[in-house]
C-alpha positions as CSV (number, residue, x, y, z in Angstrom):
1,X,128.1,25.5,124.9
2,X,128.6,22.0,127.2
3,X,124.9,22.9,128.2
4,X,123.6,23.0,124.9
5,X,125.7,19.6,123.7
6,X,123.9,17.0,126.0
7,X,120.7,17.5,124.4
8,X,121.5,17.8,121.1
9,X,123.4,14.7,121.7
10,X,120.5,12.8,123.1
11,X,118.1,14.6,120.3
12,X,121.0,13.2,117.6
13,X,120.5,9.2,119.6
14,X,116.5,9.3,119.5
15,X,116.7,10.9,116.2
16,X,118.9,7.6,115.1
17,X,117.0,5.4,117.1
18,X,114.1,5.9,115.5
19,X,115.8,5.9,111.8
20,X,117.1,2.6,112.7
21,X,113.4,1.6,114.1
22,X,112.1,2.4,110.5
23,X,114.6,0.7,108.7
24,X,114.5,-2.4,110.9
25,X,110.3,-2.9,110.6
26,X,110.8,-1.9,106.6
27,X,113.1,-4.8,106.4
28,X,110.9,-6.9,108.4
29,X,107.9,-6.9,106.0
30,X,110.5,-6.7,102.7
31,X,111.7,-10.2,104.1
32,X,108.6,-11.1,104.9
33,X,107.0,-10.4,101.1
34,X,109.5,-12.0,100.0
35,X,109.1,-15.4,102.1
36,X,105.3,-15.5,100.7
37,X,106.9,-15.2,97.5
38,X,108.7,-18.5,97.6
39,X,105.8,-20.4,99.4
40,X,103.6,-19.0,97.0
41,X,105.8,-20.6,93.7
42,X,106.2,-23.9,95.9
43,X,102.1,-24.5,96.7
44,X,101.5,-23.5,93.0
45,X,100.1,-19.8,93.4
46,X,100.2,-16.8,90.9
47,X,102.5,-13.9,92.3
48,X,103.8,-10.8,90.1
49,X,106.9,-10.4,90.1
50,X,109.1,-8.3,87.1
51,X,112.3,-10.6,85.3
52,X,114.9,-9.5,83.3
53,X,115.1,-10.8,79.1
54,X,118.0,-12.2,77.7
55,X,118.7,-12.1,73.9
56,X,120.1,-15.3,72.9
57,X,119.2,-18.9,73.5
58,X,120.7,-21.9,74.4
59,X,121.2,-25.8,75.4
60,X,123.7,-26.8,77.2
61,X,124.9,-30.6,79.2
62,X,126.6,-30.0,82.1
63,X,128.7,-33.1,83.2
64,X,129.5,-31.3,86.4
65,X,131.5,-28.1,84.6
66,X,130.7,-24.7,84.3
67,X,129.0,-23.5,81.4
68,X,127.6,-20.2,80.7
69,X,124.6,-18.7,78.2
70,X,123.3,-15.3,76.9
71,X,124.3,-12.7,74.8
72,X,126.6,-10.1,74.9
73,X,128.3,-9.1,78.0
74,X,124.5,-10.5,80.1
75,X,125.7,-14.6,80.5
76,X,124.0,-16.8,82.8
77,X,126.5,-19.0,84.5
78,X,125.3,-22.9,85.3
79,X,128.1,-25.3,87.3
80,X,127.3,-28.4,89.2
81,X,128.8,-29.6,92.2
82,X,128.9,-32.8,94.3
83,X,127.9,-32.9,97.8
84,X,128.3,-36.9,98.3
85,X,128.2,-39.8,96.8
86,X,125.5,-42.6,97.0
87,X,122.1,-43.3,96.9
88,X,120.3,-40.2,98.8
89,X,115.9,-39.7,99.2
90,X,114.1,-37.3,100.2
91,X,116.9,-34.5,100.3
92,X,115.8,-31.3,102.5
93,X,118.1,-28.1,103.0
94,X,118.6,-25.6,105.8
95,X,121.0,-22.5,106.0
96,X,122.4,-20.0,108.9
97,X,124.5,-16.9,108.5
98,X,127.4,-19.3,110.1
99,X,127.1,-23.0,109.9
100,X,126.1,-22.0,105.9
101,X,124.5,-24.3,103.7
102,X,123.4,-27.9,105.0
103,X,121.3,-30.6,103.3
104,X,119.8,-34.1,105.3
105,X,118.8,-36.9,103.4
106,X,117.9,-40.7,103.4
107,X,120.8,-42.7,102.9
108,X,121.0,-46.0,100.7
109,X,117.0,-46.2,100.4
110,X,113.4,-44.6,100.8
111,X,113.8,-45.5,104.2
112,X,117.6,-45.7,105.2
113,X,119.2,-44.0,108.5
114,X,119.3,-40.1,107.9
115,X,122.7,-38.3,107.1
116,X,123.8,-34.8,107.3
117,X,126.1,-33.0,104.3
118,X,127.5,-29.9,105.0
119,X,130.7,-28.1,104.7
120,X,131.9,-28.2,108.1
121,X,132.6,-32.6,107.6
122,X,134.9,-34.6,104.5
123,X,131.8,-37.2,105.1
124,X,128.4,-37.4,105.9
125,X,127.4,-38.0,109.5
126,X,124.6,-39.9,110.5
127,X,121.7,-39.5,112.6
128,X,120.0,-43.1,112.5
129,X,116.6,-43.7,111.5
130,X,114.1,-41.1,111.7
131,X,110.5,-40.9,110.3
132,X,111.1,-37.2,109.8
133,X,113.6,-34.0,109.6
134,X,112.6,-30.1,109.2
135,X,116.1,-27.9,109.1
136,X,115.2,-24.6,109.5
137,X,115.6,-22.2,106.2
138,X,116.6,-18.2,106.5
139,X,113.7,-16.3,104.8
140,X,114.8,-15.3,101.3
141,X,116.5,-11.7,102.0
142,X,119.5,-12.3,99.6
143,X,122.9,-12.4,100.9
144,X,121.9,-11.8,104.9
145,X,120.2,-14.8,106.9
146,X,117.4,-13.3,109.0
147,X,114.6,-16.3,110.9
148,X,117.1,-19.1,110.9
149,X,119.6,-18.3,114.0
150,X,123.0,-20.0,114.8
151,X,124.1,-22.2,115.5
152,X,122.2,-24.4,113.2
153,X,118.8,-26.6,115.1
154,X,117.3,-29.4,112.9
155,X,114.4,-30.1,114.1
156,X,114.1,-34.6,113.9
157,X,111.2,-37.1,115.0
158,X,112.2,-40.5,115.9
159,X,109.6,-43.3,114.7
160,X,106.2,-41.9,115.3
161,X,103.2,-44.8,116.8
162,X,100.3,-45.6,115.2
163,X,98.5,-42.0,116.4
164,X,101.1,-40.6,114.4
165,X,103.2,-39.3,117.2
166,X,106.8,-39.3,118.1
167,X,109.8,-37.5,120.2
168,X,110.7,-34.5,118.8
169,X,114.3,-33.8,119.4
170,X,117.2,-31.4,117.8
171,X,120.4,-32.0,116.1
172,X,123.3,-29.5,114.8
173,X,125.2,-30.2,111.9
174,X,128.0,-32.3,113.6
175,X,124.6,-34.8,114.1
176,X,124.8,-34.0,118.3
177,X,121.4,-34.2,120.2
178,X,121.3,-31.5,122.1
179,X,119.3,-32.6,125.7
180,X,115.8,-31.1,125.1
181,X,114.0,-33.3,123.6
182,X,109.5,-33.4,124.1
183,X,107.7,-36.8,123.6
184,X,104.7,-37.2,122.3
185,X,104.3,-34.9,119.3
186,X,102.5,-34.4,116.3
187,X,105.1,-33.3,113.7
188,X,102.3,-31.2,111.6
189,X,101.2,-29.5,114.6
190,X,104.0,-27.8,115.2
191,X,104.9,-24.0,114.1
192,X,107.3,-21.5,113.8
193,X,106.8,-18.1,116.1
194,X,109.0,-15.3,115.0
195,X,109.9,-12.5,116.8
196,X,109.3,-8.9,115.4
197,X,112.6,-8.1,114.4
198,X,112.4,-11.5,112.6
199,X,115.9,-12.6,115.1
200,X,114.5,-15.2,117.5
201,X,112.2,-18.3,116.7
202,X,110.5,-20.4,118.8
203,X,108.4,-23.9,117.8
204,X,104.7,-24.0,119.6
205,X,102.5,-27.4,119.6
206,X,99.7,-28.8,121.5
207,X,100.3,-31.9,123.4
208,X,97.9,-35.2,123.6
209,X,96.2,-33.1,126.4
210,X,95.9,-30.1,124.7
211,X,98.6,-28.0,126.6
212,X,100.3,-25.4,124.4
213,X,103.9,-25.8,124.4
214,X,106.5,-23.1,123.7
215,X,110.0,-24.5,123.0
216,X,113.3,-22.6,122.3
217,X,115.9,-25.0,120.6
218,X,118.6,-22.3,121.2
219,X,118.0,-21.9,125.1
220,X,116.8,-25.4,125.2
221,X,114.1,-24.1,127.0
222,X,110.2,-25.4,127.0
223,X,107.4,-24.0,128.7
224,X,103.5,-24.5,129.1
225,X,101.7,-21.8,128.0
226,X,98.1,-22.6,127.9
227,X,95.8,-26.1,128.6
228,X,92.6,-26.8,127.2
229,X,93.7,-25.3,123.9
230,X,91.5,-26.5,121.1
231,X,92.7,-24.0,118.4
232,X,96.3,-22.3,117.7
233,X,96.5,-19.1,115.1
234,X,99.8,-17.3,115.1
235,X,100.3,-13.4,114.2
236,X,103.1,-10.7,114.0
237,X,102.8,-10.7,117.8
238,X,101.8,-13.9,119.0
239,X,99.3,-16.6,119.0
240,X,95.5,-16.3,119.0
241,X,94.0,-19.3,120.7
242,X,91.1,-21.1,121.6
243,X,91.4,-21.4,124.9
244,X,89.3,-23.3,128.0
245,X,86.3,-22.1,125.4
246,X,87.4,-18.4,125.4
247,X,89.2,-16.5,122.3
248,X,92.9,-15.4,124.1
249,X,95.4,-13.7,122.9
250,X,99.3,-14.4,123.9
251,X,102.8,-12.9,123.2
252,X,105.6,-14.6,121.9
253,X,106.5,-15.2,125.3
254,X,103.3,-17.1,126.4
255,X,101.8,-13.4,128.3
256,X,98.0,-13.2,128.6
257,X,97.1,-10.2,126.4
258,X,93.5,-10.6,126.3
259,X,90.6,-12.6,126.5
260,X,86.9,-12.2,124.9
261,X,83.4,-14.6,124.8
262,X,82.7,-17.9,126.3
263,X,82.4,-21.1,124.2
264,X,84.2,-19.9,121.5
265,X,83.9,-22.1,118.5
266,X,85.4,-19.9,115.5
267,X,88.2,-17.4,115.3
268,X,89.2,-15.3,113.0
269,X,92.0,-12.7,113.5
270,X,91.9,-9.8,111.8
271,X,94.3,-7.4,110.7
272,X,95.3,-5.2,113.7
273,X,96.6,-6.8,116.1
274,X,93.6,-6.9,119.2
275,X,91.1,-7.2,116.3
276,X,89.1,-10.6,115.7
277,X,85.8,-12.2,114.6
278,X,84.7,-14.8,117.0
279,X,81.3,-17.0,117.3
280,X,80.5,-18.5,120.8
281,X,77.4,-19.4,122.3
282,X,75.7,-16.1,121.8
283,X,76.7,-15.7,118.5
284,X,78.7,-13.8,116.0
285,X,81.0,-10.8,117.2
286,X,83.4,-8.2,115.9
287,X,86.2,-6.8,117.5
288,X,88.2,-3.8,116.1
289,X,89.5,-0.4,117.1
290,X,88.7,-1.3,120.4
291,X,84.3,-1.9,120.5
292,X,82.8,-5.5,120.1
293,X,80.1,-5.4,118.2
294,X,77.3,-8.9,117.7
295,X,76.5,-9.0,114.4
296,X,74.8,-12.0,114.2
297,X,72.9,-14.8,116.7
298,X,72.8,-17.6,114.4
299,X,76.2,-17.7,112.6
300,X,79.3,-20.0,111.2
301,X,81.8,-20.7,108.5
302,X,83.4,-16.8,109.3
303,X,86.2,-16.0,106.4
304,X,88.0,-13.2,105.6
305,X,86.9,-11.5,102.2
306,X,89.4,-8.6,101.7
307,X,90.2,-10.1,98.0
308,X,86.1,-8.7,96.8
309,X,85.5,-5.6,99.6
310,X,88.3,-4.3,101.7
311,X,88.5,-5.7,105.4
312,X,85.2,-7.6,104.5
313,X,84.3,-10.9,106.2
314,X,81.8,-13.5,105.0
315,X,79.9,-15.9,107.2
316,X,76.7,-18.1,107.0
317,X,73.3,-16.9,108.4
318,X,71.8,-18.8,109.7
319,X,73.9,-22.0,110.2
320,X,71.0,-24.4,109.4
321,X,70.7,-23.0,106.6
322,X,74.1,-21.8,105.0
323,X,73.1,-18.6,103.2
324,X,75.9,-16.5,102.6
325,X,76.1,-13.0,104.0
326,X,79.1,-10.5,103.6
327,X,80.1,-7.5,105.8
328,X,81.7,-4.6,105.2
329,X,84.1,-2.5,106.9
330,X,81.5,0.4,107.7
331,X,79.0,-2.2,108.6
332,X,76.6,-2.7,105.4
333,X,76.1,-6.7,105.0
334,X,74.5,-8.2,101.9
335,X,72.8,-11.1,102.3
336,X,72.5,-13.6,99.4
337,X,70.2,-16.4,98.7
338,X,72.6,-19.3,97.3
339,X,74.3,-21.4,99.4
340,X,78.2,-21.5,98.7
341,X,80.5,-24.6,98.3
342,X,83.7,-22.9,97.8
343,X,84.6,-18.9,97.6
344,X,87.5,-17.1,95.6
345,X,87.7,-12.8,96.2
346,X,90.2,-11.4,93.7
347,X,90.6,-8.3,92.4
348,X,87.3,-7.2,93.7
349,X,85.4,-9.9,92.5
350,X,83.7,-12.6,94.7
351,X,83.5,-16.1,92.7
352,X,81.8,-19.2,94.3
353,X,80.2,-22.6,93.5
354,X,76.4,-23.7,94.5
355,X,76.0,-27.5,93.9
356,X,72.6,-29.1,93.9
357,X,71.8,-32.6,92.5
358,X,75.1,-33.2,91.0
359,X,75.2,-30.2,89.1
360,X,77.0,-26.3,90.6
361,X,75.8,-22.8,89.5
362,X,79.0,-20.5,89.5
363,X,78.1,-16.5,90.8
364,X,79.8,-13.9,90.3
365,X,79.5,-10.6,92.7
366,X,81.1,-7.5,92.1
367,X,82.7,-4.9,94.3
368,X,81.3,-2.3,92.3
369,X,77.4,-3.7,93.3
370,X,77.9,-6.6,95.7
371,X,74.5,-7.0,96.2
372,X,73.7,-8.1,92.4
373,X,74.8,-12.0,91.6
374,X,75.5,-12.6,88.4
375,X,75.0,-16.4,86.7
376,X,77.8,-17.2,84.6
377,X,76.9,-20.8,84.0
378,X,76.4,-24.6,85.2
379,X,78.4,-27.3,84.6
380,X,78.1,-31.0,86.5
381,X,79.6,-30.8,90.2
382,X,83.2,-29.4,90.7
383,X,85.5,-27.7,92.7
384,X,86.6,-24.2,92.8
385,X,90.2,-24.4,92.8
386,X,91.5,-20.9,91.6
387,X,91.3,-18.0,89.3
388,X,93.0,-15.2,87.0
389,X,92.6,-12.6,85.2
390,X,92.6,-13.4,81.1
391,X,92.5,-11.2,78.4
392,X,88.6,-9.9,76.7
393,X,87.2,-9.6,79.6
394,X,87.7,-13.1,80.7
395,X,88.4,-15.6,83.9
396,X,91.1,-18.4,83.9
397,X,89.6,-20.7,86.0
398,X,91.0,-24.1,87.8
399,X,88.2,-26.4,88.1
400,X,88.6,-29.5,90.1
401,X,86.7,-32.6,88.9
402,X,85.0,-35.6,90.9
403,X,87.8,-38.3,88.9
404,X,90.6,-36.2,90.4
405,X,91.1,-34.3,87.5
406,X,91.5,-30.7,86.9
407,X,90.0,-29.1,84.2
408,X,91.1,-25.0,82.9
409,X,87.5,-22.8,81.7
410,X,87.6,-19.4,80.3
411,X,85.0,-17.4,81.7
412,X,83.2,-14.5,80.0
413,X,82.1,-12.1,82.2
414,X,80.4,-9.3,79.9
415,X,77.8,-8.3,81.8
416,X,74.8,-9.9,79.6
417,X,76.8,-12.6,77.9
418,X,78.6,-14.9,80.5
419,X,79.7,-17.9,79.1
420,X,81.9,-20.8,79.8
421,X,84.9,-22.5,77.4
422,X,87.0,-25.6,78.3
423,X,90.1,-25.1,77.1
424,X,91.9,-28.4,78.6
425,X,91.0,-31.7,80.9
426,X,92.3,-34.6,81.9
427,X,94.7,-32.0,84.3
428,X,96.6,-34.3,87.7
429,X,99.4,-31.3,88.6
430,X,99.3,-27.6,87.8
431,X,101.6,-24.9,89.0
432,X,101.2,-21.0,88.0
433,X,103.9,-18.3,88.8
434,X,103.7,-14.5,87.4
435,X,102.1,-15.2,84.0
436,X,103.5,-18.4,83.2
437,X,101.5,-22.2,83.9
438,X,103.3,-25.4,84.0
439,X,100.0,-28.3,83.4
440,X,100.8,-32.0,83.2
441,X,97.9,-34.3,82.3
442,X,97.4,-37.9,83.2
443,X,99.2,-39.7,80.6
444,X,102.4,-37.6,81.3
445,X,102.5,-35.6,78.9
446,X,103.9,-32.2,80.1
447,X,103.5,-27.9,78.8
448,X,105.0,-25.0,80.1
449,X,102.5,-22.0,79.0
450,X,102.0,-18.8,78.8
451,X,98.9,-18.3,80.9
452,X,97.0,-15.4,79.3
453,X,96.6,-17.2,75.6
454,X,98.0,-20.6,76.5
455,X,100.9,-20.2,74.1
456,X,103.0,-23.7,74.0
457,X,106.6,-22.6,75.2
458,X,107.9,-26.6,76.6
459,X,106.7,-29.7,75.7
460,X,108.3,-33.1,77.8
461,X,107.2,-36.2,78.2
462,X,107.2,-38.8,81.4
463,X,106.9,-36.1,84.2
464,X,105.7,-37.0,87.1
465,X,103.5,-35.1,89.5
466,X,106.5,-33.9,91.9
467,X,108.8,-33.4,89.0
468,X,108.6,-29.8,88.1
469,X,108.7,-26.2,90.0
470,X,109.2,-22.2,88.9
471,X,112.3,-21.3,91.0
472,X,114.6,-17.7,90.5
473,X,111.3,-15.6,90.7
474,X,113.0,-12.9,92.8
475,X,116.4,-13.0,89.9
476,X,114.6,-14.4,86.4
477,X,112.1,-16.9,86.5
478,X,112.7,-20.5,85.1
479,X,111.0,-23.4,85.2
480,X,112.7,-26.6,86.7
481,X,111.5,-30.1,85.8
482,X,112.3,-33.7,84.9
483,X,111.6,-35.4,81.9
484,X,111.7,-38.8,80.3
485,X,111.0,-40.8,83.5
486,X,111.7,-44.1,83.8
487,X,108.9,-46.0,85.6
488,X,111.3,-49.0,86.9
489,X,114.0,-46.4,88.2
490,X,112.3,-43.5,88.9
491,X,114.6,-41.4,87.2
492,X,115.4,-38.8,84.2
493,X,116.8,-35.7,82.7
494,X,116.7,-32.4,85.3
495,X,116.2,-29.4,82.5
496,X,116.0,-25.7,83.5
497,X,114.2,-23.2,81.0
498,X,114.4,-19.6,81.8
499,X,111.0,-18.0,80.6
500,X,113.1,-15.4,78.4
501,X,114.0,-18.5,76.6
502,X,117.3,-19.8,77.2
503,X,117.5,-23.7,78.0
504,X,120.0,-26.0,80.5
505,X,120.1,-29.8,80.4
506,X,121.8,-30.1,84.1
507,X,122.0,-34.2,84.5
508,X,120.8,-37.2,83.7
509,X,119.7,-39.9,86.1
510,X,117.7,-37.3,88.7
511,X,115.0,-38.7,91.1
512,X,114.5,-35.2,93.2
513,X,114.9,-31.4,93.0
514,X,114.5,-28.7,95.2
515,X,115.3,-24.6,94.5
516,X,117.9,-23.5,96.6
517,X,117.9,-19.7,97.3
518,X,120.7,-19.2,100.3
519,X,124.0,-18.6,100.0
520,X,123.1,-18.6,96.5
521,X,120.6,-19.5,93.9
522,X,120.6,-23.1,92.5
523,X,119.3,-26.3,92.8
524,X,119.8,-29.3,94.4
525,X,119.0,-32.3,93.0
526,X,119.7,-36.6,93.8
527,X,120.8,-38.2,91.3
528,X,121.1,-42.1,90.7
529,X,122.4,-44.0,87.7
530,X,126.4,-45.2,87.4
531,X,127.7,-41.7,89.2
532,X,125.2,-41.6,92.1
533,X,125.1,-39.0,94.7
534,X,123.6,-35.0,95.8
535,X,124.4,-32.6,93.7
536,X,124.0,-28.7,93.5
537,X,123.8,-27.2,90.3
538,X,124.8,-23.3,91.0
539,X,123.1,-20.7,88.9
540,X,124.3,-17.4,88.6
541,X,121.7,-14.8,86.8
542,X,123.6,-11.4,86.8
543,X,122.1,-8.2,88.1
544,X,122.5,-6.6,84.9
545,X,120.0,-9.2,83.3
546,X,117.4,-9.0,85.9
547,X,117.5,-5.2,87.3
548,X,115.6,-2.3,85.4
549,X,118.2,-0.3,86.8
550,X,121.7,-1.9,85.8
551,X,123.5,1.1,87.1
552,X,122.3,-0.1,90.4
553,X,124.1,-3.1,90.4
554,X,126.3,-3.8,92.5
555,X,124.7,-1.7,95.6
């Protein structure tokens, strides 16, 4: 019997291991989903994402109390609390599993020296001036902090010169510099590497020389990784890189994990890991499973089309003279005669502009025949900005206009009868999430709609353009915004309106928001007026509201 117990003792650890190995990546792309969720609401894309209904509406003012709304035992909870008081700009939050909840902001005005509120000081401290701050934010996984490690690492530039550069250095809460500090920097350069198990994170940039730097603010560690580095795509893994003319693949750890071509001058990383699209000198060439392939001499402009045909790419053929041609997984290519200004792939359909003589053709291709092209119509010159499905048969389509304005088309695509319907103009800020659109027009006039028949649900007026955002996706969807702006001050109302209806008037006086979605959902707002200060109003949606399983609550 001893014999027999050390092995099924080591059978019983791999066996665990490997659970624990499946639960760990599982939780890796759940947190990951759910990150792309968020920065999908906050750059204004659709997502689809299931909310709970409430049965009862209401309106309540919240002078910094708590107030509740719903019906029967479901009741949304709303209380505002204040993080400081004074005068606060440009107000940016950051989180870890320790240090909590942290926000930086300008202090006094636009341009004041930078403070830092967080539970850990009676008073804000403060770190001087700075032209910019980036606190790091835990990807939204609920109540566990995964991608933002302790102790807390704000990331700060001192004033940048006139190329736009400056020291990049690193602050905790307290306000302490730690030592590391890199001159030189472009602040939107930089990016965030993440380890696999989502638990380390490491900040890469190219330098004025194009050396790629890898910099740990936790081991206060930097290292050069590459020179000659013209082009920097992160994956999963690593970074993909342009590098002295050659397409290379690193580690997170800066480790040479291959290198293909010679005078690289496009990349485009594919799914797998090793696999990649390049074009060099001799032209255009595949990578995956392990065999190159040239697919083309004459080549550019290579995109990924997995939206129209799965693991597609598109690319023009010949450059000079910019005729699309798609690709195909098993290797068929269609070769079209137009020459695109702007593609959309959705849902199996491949959308895109030709504009000639101030005037653009929109095609449609489908993934049923992608070699046949369909005219839908012409209208005078614009920009494909996005579309979605619509009822009938239809398109909802964002069409950008040479003023600056947007304009919203419905789209027939009945094979034999495409046509094209404006439904609104004028357009300067537009924000979609699930099927709900939020569309303010240039006199300031503002509408919160449903998106597949345009139904009216909000009317305001005096929004401006950074006024408004869809926030509680992942819990039940509302929209925040600010109304009845006062052009002199900057400031008005901060209202909340769940999509199932109910409404919150949260404070008066607001000149910023931002959703908040760790420790807990909420928003934080500045606030001017006689009772200045930061503010956090806390919103509590239960689990029984949102969950199509209620008796799962509470797991």
């Amino acid at each position: 019997m001893p014999a027999a117990a050390a092995p099924a003792g080591a059978l019983a650890a791999y066996v665990l291991e490997k659970i624990l190995e499946i639960a760990l990546l599982f939780l890796r792309f759940f947190l990951r989903a759910r990150s792309r969720l968020h920065s999908a609401v906050a750059a204004g894309h659709g997502t689809s994402i299931s909310t709970g209904l409430l049965t009862a509406a209401c309106l309540a003012v919240l002078p910094n109390v708590a107030t509740a709304c719903g019906g029967g035992d479901h009741v949304i909870h709303v209380e505002t609390l204040k993080l400081a008081s004074g005068q606060y700009y440009g107000l940016a939050w950051g989180g870890t599993q320790v240090e909590r909840f942290h926000v930086l902001a300008h202090s006094g005005t636009a341009d004041g020296d930078v403070v830092i509120i967080s539970p850990q000081h009676a008073k804000p401290c403060s770190l001087g001036t700075l032209s910019g701050y980036v606190p790091l934010r835990p990807l939204n996984g609920g109540s566990y902090v995964l991608g933002s490690p302790s102790p807390a690492r704000i990331a700060v530039f001192d004033m940048l010169n006139a190329d736009g550069r400056g020291r990049l250095g690193f602050v905790g809460v307290d306000c302490q510099r730690t030592p590391l500090e890199v001159p030189d920097v472009l602040p939107w350069s930089v990016q965030h590497l993440e380890s696999a198990d989502i638990m380390h994170l490491s900040l890469a940039f190219t330098t004025r020389d194009q050396t790629l730097m890898f910099v740990d603010p936790w081991s206060q560690t930097q290292t050069t990784v590459a020179r000659d580095v013209t082009a920097v795509r992160p994956y999963d893994r690593g970074v993909w890189l342009i590098e002295a003319g050659q397409a290379v693949r690193r580690d997170l750890e800066g480790k040479l994990l291959a290198r293909y071509g010679s005078a690289v001058q496009e990349l485009l990383p594919l799914a797998a890991p090793d696999d990649l699209a390049y074009v060099d000198e001799r032209g255009l060439f595949l990578r995956q499973r392990g065999t190159e392939t040239k697919i083309a001499t004459d080549a550019c402009s290579v995109r990924s089309l997995g939206g129209f045909l799965s693991h597609a790419i598109a690319y023009s053929a010949p450059c000079a003279s910019g005729n699309l041609v798609v690709r195909t997984d098993d290797g068929h290519t269609f070769t079209y005669d137009q020459v695109p200004d702007q593609l959309i792939a959705q849902g199996g359909r491949l959308l895109f502009t030709e504009s000639t003589d101030g005037t653009s053709k929109l095609w449609l291709a489908r993934a049923s025949a992608p070699s046949e092209l369909e005219l839908l119509g012409e209208r005078p010159s614009f920009r494909l900005d996005n579309m979605w499905n619509a009822p009938a048969g239809k398109l909802l389509l964002q069409a950008y206009q040479p003023d600056g304005t947007t304009e919203l088309w419905t789209v027939s695509i009945t094979k034999g009868a495409p046509s094209i319907t404006t439904i609104d103009s004028g357009i300067v800020a537009l924000s979609t999430y699930n099927n709900d659109m939020a569309v303010l027009k240039q006199d300031g006039t503002f509408s919160l709609r449903k998106r597949d028949d345009m139904q009216v649900l909000v009317r305001a007026a005096g929004v401006p353009r950074s006024g408004f955002r869809f926030v509680f996706g992942e819990t039940s969807t509302a929209l925040a915004y600010l109304s009845g702006v006062d052009p002199d001050t900057g400031l008005g109302m901060l209202q909340l309106h769940f999509m199932s209806g109910e409404n919150f008037v949260i404070a008066s006086d607001v000149r910023e928001l931002h959703e908040v979605w760790w420790p807990e959902p909420g928003i934080l707002y500045a606030a001017g007026g006689v009772q200045p200060g930061a503010f956090f109003a806390r919103v509590d949606v239960p689990c029984a509201v949102t969950s199509d399983s209620p008796w799962a609550c509470g797991f």
